[in-house]
DSSP file (Angstrom, degrees, kcal/mol; ACC not computed):
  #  RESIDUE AA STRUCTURE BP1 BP2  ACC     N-H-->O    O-->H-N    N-H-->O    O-->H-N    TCO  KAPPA ALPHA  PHI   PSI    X-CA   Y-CA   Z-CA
    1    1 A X     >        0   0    0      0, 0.0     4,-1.9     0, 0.0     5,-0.0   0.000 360.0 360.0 360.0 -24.8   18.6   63.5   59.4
    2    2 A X  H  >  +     0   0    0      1,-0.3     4,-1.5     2,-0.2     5,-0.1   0.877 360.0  44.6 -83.0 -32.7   19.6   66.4   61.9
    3    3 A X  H  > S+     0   0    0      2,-0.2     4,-1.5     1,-0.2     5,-0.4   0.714 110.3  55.3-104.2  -7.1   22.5   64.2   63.3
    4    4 A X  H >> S+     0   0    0      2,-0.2     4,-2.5     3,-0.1     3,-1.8   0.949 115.0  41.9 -62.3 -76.6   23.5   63.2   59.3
    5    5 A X  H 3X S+     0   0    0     -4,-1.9     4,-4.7     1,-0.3    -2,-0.2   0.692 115.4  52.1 -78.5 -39.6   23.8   67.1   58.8
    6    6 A X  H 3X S+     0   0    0     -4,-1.5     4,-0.8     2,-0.2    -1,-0.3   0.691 108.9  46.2 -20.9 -60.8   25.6   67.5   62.3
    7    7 A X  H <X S+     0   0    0     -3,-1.8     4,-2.7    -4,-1.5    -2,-0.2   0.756 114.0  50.9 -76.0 -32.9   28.4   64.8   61.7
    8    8 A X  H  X S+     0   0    0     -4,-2.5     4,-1.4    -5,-0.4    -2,-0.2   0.979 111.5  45.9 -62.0 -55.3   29.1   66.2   58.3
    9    9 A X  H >X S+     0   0    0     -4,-4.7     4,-1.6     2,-0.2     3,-0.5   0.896 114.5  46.4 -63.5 -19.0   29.4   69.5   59.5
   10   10 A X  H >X S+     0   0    0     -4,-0.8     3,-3.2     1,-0.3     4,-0.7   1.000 109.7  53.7 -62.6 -73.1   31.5   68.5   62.3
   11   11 A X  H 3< S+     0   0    0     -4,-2.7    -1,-0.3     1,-0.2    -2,-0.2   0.512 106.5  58.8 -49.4 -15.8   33.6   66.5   60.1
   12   12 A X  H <X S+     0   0    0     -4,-1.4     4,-1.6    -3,-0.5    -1,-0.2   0.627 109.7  34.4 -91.4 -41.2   34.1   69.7   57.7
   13   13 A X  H << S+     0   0    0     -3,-3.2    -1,-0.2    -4,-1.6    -2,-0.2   0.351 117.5  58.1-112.6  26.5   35.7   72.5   60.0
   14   14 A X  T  < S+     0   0    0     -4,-0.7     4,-0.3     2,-0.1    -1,-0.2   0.396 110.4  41.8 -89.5  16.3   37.6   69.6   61.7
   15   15 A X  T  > S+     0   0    0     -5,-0.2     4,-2.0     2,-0.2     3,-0.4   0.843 118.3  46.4-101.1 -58.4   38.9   68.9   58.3
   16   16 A X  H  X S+     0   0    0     -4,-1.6     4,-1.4     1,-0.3    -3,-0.1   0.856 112.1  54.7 -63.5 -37.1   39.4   72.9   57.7
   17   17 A X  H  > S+     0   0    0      1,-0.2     4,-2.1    -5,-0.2    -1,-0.3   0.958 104.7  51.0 -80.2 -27.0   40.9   72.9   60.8
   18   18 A X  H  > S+     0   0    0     -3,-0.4     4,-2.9    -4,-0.3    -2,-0.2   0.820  98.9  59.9 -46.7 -50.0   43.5   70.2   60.2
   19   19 A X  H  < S+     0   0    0     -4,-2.0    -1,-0.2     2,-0.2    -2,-0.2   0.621 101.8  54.2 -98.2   0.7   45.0   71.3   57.3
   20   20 A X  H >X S+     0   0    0     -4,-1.4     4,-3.3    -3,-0.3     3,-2.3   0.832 110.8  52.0 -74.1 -32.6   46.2   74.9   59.0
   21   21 A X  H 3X S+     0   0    0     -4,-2.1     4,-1.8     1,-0.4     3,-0.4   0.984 109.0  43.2 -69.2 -35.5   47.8   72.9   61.5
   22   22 A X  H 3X S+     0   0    0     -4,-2.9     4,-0.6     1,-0.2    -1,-0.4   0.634 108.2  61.1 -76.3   3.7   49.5   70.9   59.4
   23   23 A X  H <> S+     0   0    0     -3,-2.3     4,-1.2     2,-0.1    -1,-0.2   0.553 108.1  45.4 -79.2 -38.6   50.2   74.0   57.5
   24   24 A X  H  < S+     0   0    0     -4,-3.3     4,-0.3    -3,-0.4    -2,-0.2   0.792 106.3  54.9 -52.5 -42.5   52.1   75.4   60.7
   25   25 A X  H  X S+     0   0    0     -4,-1.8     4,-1.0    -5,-0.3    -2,-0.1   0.707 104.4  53.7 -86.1 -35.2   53.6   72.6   61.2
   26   26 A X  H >X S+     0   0    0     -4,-0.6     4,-5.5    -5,-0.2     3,-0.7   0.930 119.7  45.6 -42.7 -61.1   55.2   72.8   57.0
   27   27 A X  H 3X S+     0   0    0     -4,-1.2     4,-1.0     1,-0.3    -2,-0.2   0.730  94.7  59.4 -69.9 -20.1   56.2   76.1   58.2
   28   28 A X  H 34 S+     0   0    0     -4,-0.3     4,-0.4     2,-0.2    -1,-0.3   0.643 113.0  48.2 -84.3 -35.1   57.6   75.7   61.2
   29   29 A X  H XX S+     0   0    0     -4,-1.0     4,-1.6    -3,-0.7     3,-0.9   0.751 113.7  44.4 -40.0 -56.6   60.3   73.1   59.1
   30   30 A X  H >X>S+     0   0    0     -4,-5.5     4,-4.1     1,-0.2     3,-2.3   0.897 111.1  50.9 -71.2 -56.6   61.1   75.4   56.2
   31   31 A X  H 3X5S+     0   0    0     -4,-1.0     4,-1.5    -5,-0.4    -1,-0.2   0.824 113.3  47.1 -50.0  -9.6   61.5   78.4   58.5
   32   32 A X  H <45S+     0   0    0     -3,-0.9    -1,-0.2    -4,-0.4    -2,-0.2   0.557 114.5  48.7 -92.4  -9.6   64.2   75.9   60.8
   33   33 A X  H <X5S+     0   0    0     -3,-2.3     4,-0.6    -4,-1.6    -2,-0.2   0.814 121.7  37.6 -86.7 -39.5   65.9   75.0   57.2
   34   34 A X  H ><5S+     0   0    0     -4,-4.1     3,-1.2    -5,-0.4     5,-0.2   0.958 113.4  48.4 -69.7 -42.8   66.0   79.0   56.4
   35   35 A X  T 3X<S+     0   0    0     -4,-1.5     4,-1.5    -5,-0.5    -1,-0.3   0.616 108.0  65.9 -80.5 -16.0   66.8   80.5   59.6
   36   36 A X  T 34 S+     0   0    0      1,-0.2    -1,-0.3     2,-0.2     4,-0.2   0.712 113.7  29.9 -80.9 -29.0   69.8   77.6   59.6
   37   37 A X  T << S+     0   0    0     -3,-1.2    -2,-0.2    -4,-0.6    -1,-0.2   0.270 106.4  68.3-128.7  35.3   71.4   79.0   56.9
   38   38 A X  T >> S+     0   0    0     -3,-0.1     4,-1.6     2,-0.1     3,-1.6   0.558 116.2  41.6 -81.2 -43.4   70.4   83.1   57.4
   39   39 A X  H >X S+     0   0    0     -4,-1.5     4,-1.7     1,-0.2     3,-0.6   0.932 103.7  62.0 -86.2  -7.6   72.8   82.3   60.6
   40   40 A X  H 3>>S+     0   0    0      2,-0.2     5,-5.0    -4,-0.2     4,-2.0   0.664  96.2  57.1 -59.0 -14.0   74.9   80.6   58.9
   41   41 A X  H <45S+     0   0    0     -3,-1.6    -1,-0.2     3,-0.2    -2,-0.2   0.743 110.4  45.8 -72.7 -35.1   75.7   83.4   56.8
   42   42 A X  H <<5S+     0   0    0     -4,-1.6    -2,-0.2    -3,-0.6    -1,-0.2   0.772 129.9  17.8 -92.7 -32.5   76.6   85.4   59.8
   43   43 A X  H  <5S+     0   0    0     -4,-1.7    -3,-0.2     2,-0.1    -2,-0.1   0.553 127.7  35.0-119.9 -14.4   78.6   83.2   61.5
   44   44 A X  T  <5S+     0   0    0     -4,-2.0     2,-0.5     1,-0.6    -3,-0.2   0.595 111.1  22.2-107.0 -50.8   79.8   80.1   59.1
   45   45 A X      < -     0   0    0     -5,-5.0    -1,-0.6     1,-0.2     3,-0.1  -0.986  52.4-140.2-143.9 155.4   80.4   81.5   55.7
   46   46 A X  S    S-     0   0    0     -2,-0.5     2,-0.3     1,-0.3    -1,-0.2   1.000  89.5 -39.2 -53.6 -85.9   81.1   84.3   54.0
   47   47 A X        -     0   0    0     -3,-0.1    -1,-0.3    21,-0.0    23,-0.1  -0.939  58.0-109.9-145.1 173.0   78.8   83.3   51.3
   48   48 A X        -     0   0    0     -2,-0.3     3,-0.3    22,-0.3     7,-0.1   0.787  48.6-123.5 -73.1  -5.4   78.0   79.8   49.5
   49   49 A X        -     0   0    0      1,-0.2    21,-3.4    20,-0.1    -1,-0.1  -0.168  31.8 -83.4  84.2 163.4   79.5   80.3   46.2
   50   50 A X  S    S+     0   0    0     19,-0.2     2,-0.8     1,-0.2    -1,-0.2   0.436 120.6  58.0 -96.9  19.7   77.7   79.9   43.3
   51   51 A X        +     0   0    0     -3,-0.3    -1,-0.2     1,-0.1     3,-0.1  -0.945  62.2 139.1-130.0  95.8   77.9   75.9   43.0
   52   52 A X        +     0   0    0     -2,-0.8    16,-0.3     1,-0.1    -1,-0.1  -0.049  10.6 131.1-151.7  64.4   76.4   75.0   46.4
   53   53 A X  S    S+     0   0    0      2,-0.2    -1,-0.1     1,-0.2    -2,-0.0   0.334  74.3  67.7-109.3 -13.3   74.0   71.8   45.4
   54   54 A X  S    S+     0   0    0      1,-0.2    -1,-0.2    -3,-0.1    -2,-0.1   0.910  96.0  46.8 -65.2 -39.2   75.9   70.3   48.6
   55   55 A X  S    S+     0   0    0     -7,-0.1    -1,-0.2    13,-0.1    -2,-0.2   0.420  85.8 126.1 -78.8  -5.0   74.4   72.3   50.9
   56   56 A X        -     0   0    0     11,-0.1     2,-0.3     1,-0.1    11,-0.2  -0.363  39.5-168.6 -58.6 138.0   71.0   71.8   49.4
   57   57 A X  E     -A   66   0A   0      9,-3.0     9,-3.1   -24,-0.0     2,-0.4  -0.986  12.3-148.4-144.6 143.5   68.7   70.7   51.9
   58   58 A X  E     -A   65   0A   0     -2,-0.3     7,-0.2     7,-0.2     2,-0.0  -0.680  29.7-117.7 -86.5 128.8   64.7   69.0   51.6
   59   59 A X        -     0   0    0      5,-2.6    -1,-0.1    -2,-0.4   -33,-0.0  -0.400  36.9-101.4 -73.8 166.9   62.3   69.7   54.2
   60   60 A X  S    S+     0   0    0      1,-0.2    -1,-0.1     2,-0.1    -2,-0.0   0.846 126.0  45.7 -52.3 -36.8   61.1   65.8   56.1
   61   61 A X  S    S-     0   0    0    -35,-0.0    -1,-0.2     3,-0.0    -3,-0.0   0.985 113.5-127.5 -98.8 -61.4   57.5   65.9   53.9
   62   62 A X  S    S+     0   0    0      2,-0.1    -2,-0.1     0, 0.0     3,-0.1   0.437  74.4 124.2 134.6  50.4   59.7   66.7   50.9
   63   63 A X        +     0   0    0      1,-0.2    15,-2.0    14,-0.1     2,-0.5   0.891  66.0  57.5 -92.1 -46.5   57.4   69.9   50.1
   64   64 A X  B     -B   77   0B   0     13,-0.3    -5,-2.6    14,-0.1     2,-0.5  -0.838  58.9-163.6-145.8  89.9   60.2   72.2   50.2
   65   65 A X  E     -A   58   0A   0     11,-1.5     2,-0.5    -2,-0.5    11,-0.2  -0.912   9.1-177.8-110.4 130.6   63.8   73.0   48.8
   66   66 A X  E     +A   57   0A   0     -9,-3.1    -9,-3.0    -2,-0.5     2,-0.3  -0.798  14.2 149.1-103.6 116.9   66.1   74.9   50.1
   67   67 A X  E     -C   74   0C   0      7,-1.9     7,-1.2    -2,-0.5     2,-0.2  -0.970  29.7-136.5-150.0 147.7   69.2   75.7   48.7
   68   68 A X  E     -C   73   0C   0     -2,-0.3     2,-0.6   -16,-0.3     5,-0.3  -0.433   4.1-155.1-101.7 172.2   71.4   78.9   48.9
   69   69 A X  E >   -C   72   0C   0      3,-2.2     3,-4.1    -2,-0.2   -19,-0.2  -0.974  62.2 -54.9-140.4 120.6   73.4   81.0   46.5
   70   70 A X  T 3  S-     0   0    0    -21,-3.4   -22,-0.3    -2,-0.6    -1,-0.1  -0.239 132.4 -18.9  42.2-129.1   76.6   83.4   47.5
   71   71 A X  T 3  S+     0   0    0     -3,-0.1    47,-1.8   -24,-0.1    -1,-0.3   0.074 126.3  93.8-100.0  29.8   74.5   85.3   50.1
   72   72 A X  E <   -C   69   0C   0     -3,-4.1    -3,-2.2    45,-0.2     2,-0.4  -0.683  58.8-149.0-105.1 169.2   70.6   84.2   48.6
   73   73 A X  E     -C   68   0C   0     -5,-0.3     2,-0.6    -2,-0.2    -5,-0.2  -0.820  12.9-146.1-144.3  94.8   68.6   81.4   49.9
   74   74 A X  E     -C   67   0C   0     -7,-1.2    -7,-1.9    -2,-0.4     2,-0.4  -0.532   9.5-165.2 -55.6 112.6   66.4   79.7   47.2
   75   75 A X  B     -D  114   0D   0     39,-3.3    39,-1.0    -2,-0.6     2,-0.4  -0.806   7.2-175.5 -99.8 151.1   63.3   78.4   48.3
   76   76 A X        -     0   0    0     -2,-0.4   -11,-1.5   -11,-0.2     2,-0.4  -0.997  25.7-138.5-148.8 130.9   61.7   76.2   46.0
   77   77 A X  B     -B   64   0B   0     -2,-0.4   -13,-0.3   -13,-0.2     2,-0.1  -0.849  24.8-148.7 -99.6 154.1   57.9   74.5   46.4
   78   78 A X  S    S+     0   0    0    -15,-2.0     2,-0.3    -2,-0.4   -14,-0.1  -0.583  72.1  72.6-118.0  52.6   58.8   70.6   44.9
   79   79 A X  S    S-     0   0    0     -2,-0.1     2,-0.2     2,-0.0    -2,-0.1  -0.916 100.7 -87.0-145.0-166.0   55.4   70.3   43.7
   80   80 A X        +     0   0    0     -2,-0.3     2,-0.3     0, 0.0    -2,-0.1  -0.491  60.8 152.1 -88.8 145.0   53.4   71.7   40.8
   81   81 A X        -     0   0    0     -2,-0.2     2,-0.2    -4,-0.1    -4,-0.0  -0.914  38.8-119.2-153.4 161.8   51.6   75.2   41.9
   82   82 A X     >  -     0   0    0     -2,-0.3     4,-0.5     0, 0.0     3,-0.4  -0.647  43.6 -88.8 -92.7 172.9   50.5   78.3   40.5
   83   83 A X  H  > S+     0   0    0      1,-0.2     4,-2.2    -2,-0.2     5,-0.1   0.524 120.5  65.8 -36.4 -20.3   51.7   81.9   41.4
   84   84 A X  H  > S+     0   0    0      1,-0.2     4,-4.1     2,-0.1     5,-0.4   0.971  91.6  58.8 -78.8 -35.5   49.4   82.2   44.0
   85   85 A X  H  4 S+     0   0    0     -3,-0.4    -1,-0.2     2,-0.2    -2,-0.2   0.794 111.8  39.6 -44.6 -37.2   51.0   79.7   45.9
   86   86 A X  H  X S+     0   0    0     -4,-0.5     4,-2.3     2,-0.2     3,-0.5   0.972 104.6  68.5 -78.3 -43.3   54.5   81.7   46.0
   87   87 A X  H  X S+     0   0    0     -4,-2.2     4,-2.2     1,-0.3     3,-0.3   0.937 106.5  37.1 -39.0 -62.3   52.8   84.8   46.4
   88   88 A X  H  X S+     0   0    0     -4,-4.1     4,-0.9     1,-0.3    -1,-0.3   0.659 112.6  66.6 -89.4  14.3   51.8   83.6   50.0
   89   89 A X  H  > S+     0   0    0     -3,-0.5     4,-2.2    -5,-0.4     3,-0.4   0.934 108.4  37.1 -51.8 -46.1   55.2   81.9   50.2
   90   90 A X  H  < S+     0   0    0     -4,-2.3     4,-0.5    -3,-0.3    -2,-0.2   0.750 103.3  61.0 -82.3 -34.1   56.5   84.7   50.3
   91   91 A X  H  X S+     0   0    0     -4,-2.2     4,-1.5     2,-0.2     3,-0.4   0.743 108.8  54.9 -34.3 -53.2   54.2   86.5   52.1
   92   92 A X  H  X S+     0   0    0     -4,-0.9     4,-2.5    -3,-0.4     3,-0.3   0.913 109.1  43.9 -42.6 -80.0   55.3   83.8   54.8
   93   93 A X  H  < S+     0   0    0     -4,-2.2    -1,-0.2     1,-0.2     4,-0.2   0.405 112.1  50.4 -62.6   5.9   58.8   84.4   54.7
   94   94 A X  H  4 S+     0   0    0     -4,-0.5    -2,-0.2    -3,-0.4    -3,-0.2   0.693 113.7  51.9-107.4 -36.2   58.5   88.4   54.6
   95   95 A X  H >X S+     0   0    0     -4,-1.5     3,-1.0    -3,-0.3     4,-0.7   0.936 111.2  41.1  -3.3 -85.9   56.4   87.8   57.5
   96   96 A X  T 3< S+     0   0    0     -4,-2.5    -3,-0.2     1,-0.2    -2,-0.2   0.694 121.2  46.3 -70.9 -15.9   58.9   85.5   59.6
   97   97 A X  T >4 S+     0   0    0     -4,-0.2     3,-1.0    -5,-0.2    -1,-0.2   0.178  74.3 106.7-103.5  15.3   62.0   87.8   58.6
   98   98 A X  T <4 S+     0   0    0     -3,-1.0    -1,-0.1     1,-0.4    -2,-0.1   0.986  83.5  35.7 -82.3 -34.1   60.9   90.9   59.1
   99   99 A X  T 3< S+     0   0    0     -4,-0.7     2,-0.5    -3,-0.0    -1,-0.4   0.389  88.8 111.6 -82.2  23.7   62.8   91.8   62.3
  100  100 A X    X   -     0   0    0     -3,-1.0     3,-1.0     1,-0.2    -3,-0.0  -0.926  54.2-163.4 -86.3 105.9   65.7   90.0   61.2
  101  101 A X  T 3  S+     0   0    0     -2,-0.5     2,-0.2     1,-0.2    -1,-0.2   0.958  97.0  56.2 -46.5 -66.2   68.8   92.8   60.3
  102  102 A X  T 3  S+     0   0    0     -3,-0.1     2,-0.4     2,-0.0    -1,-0.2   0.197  91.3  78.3 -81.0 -10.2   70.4   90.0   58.3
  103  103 A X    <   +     0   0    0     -3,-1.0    15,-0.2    -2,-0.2     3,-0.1  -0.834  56.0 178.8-115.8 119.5   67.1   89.4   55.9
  104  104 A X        -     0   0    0     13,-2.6     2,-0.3    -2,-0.4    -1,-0.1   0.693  62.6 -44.1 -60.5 -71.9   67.1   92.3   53.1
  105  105 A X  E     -E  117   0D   0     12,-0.8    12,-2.4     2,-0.1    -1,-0.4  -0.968  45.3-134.0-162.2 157.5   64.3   91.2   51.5
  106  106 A X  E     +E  116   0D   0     -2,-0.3     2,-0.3    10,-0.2    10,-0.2  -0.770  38.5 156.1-107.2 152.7   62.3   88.1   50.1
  107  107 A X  E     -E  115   0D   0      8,-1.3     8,-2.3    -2,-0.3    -2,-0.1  -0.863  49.6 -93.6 178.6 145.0   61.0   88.5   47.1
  108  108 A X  E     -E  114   0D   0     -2,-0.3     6,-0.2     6,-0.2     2,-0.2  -0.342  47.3-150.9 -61.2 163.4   59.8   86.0   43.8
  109  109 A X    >   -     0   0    0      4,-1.7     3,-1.1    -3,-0.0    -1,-0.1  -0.512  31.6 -85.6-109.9-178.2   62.9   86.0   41.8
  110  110 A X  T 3  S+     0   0    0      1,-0.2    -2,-0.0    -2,-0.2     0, 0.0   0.876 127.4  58.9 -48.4 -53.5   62.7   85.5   37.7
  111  111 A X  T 3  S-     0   0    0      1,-0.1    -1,-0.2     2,-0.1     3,-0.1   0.560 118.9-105.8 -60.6 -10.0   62.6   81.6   38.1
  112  112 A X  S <  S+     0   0    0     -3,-1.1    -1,-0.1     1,-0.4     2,-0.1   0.466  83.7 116.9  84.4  -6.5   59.2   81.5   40.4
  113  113 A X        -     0   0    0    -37,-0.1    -4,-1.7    -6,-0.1     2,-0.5  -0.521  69.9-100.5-103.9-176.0   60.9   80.9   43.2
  114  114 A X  E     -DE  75 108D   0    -39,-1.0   -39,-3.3    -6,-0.2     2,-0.3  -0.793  30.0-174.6-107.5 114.0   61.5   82.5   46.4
  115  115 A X  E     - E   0 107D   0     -8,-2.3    -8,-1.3    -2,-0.5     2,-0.6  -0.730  10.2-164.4 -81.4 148.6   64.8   84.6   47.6
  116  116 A X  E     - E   0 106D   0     -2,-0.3     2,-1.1   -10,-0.2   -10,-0.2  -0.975  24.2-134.6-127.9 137.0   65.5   85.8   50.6
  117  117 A X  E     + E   0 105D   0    -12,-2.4   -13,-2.6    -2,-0.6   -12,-0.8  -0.670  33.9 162.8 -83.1  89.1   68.2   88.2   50.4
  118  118 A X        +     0   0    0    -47,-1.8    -1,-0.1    -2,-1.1   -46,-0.1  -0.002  26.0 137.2-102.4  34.5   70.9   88.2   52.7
  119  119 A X              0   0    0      1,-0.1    -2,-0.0   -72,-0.0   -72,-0.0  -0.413 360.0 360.0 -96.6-178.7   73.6   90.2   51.2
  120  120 A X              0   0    0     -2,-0.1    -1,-0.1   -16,-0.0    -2,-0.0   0.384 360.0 360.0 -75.8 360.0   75.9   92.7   52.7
């Protein structure tokens, strides 16, 4: 019975431990999709216009869409969520931008989704 209670628990925080890494690993994607067009901003275009469904891009697990506007970058979660779920989006990206000059601010927008605010 002790090694029943043993393998479960084992199996439990390697379960808990799994799903930050693969939570790292989510993040480590969106933040190479964002930071791809934060510099693009500085160095490619002015800004995207407000019609810029070309330049949309999906992260590989397809959690994730990114697409920018003039000088914002919409982040978008592609599956069903609550508020808390943006809340630490955002949290995430305010986080990864916060020494960034080029990063104003992230912040929920009206829609529920996440800006980060690169304009001038």
């Amino acid at each position: 019975m002790k090694k029943l209670k043993v393998i479960i628990m084992t199996l439990m925080v390697l379960t808990l431990v799994s799903f930050g890494y693969v939570d790292e690993i989510e993040n480590e994607e969106l933040y190479q999709v964002t930071d791809g067009f934060v510099k693009s901003l500085q160095t490619t275009y002015e800004s995207y216009g407000m019609f810029s469904e070309e330049h949309t891009k999906h992260t590989k697990d397809g959690l994730y869409k990114v697409q920018p506007y003039g000088r914002l970058i919409n982040v978008k979660i592609k599956k069903f969520v609550n508020d808390n779920e943006y809340e630490k989006l955002k949290n995430k990206l305010k986080e990864h931008y916060k020494n960034n000059s080029n990063v104003n601010d992230v912040y929920i927008c009206g829609g529920g989704t996440v800006m980060i605010d690169c304009r001038n």
